[in-house]
C-alpha positions as CSV (number, residue, x, y, z in Angstrom):
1,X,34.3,-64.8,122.6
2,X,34.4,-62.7,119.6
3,X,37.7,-63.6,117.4
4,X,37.7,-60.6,115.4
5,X,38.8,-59.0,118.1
6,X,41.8,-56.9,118.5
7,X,44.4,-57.1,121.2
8,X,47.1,-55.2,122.5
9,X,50.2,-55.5,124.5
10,X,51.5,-52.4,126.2
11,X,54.6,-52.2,128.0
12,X,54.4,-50.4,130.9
13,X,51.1,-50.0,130.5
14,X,49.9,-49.2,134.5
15,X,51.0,-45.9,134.0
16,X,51.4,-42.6,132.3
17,X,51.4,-43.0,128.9
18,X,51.2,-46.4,129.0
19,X,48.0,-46.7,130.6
20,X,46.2,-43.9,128.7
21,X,46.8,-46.1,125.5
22,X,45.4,-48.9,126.8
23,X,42.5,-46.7,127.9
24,X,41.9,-44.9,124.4
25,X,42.3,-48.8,122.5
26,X,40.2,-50.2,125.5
27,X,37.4,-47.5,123.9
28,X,38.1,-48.5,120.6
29,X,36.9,-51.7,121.2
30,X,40.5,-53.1,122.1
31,X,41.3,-55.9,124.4
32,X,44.5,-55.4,126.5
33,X,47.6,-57.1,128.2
34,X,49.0,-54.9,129.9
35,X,53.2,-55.3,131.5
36,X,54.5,-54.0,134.7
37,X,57.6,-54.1,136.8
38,X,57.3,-53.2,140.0
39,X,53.7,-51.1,140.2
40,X,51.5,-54.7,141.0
41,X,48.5,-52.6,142.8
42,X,48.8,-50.3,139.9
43,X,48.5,-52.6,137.3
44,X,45.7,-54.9,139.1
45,X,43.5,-51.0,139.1
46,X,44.1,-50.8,135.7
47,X,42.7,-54.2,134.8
48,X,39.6,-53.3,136.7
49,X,39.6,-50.3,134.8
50,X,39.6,-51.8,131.9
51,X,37.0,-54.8,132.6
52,X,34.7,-52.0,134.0
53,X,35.1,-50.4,129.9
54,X,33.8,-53.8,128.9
55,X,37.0,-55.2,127.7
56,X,39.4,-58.1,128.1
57,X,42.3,-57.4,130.0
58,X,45.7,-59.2,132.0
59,X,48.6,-57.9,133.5
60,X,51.6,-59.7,133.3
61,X,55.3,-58.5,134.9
62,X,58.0,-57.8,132.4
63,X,61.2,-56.1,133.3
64,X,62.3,-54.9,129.4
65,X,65.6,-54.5,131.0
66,X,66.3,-57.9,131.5
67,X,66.2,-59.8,127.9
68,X,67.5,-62.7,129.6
69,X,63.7,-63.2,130.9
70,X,62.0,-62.9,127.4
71,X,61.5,-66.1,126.2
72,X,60.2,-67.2,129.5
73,X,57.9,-64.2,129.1
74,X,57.0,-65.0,125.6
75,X,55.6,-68.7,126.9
76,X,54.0,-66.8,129.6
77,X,51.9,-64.0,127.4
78,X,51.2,-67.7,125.0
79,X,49.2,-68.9,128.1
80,X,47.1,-66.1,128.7
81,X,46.4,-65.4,125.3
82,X,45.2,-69.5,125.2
83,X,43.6,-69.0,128.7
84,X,41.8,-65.4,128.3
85,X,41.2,-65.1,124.8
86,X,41.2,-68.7,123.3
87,X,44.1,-67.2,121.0
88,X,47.1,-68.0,120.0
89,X,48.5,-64.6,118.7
90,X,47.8,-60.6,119.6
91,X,47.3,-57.6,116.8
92,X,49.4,-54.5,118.3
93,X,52.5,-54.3,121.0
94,X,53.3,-51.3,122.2
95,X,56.5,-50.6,123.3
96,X,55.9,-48.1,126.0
97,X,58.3,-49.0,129.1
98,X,61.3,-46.8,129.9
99,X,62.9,-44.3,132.1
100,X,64.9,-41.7,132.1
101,X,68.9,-41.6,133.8
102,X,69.8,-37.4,133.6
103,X,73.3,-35.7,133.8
104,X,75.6,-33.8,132.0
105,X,76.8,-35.5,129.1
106,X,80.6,-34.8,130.7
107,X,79.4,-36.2,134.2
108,X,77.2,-39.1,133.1
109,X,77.8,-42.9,134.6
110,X,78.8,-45.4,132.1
111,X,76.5,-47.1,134.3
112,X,73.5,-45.1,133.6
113,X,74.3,-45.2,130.1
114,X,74.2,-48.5,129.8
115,X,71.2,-48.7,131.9
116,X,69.6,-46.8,128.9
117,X,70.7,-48.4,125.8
118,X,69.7,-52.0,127.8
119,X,66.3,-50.6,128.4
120,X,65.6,-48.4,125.2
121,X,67.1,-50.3,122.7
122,X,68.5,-53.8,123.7
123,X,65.3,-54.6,125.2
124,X,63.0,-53.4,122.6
125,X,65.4,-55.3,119.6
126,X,65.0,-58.8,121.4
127,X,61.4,-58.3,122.9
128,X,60.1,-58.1,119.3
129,X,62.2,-60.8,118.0
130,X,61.1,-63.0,120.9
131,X,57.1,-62.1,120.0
132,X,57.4,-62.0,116.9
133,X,55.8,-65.7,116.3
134,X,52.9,-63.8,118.7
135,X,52.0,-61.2,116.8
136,X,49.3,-61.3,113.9
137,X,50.3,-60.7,109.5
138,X,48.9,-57.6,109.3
139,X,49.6,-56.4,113.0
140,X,51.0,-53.3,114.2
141,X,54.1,-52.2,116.2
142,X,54.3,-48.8,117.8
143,X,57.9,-48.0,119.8
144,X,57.7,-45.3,121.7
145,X,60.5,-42.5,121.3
146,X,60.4,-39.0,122.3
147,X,60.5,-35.2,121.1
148,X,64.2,-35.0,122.0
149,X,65.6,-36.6,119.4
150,X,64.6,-33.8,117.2
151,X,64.6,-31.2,119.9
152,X,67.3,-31.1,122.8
153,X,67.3,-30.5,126.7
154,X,70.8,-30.6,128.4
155,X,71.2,-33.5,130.8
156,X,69.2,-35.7,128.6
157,X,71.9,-36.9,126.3
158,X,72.0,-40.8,127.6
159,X,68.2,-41.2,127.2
160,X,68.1,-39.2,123.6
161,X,70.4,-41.5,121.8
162,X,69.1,-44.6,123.0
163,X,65.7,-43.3,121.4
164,X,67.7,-41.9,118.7
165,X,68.4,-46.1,118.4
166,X,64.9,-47.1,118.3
167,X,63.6,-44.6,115.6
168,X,66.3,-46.4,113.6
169,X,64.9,-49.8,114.3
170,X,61.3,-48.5,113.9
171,X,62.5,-48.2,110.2
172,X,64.4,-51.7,109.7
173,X,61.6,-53.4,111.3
174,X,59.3,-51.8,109.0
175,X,61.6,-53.0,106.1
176,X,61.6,-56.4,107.5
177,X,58.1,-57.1,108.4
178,X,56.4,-56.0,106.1
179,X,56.3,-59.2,103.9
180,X,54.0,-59.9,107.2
181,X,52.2,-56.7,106.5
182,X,53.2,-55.6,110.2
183,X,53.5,-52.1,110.3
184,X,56.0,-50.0,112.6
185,X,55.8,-46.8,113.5
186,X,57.4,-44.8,116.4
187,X,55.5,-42.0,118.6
188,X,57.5,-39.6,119.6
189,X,56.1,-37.5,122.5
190,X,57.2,-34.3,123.4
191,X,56.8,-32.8,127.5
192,X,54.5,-34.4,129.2
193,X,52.8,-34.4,132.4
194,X,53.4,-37.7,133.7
195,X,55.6,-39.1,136.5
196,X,58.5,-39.2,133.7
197,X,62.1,-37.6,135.2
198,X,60.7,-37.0,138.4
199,X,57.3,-35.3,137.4
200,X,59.2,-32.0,136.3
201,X,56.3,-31.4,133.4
202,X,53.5,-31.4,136.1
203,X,54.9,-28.8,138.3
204,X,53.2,-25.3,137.6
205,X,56.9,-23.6,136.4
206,X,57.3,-26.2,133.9
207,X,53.6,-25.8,132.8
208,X,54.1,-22.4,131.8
209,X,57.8,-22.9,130.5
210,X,56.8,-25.4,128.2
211,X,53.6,-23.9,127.2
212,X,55.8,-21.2,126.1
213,X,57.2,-23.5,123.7
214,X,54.6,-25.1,122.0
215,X,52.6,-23.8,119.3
216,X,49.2,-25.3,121.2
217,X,50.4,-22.8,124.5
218,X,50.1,-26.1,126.9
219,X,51.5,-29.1,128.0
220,X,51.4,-32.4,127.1
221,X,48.5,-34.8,128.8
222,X,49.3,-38.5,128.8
223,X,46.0,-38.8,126.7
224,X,47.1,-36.8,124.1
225,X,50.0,-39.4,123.6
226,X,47.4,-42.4,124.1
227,X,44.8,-40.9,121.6
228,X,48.0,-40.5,119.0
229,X,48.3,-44.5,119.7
230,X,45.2,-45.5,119.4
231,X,44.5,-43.7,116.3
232,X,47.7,-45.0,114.7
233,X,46.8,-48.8,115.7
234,X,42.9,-48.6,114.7
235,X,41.3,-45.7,112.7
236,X,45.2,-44.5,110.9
237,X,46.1,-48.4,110.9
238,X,46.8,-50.0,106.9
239,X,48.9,-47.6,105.1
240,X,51.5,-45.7,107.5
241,X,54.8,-47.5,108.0
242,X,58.4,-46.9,109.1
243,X,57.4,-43.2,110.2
244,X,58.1,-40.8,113.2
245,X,55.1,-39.2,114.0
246,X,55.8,-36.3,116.7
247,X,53.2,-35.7,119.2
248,X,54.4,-32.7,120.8
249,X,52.0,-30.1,120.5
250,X,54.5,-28.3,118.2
251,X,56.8,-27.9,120.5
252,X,59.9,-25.9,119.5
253,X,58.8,-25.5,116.0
């Protein structure tokens, strides 16, 4: 077992974007523990993905929702790290894991907006500070946000501010950790075809909508966000902290 080897924890990371960043890090040489909530055959094809690549790789289930289950899933990651990798800490988390509650900012739940903050930013906030003792000086935290933040789409109100929330804490944690030389950065992807809000970006009318919009004439591919990752956590990694870096394809420029 080679010690010099880097591992990653992605959030989410059966799916979507998720799982095309743990494909692009699994090619950069990148072993991988991977979370899921409720997608178990997903996540157990992924890890034979990943083996197949030649790499190291667990899934664990993690509801980000539920902080109340952290520290039970901080001892949990600890064993596997001790069991599959002879380790006691990982290099990179990815905070990848969310979903999307729509509606008209004058007809949204308080329900649903709650459902996003817990998931978006509470979870995030005391997921870190639970791993923190996990994670490597000179590691690397990536929270995923999203173009809307910058950008805006009517209904999407509830999800945009709770991101709005983790750029901010991208920035504090970069302040904070970097005495550790951890570095935290936050991806913001912009439409993408995934499964994300029902799949709207895959259908062919939102294709050519939001190709309109971008300055690359396309949408997004989850690889493009994974690629973005990968290169922030391996190739980019040593001298970029406490940034947004938009992968949107230009989208709305």
């Amino acid at each position: 077992m080679n010690a010099s080897t880097k591992i990653a924890l992605i959030t989410g990371g059966s799916r979507g974007i998720g799982l095309d960043t743990a494909y692009a890090l699994a090619d950069q040489g990148v072993d991988i523990a991977l979370t899921y909530r409720s997608g178990h055959n997903e996540a157990a094809a992924a890890v034979k993905e990943l083996h197949s690549r030649g790499r190291r790789a667990h899934a664990l289930h993690l509801d980000v929702e539920k902080s109340a289950t952290f520290a039970d899933f901080t001892s949990t990651l600890s064993n596997a790290l001790a069991q599959g990798w002879g380790r006691e800490q990982f290099d990179f988390l990815v905070n990848n894991a969310g979903s999307v509650r729509m509606g008209a900012f004058t007809e949204l739940a308080e329900d649903d907006f709650d459902t996003m903050m817990n998931l978006h930013v509470k979870g995030p906030f005391f997921l870190i500070q639970n791993l923190l003792p996990l994670i490597s000086d000179g590691g690397s935290i990536i929270n995923v946000s999203t173009g809307l933040t910058r950008f805006t789409q009517p209904g999407m109100s509830a999800y945009a501010t709770a991101k709005g929330g983790v750029e901010t804490l991208t920035r504090y944690l970069a302040k904070e950790l970097g005495e550790r030389g951890i570095k935290v950065n936050a991806v913001a992807p912009g439409a993408t075809a995934t499964d994300f809000a029902g799949g709207f970006a895959r259908s062919d009318h939102a294709a050519r909508a939001i190709g309109g919009m971008t300055t690359l004439g396309r949408v997004g591919r989850p690889d493009d966000i994974g690629r973005v990752i990968a290169a922030l956590l391996t190739t980019a990694d040593g001298w970029i902290t406490g940034q947004r870096i938009e992968a949107s394809g230009g989208m709305l420029l």
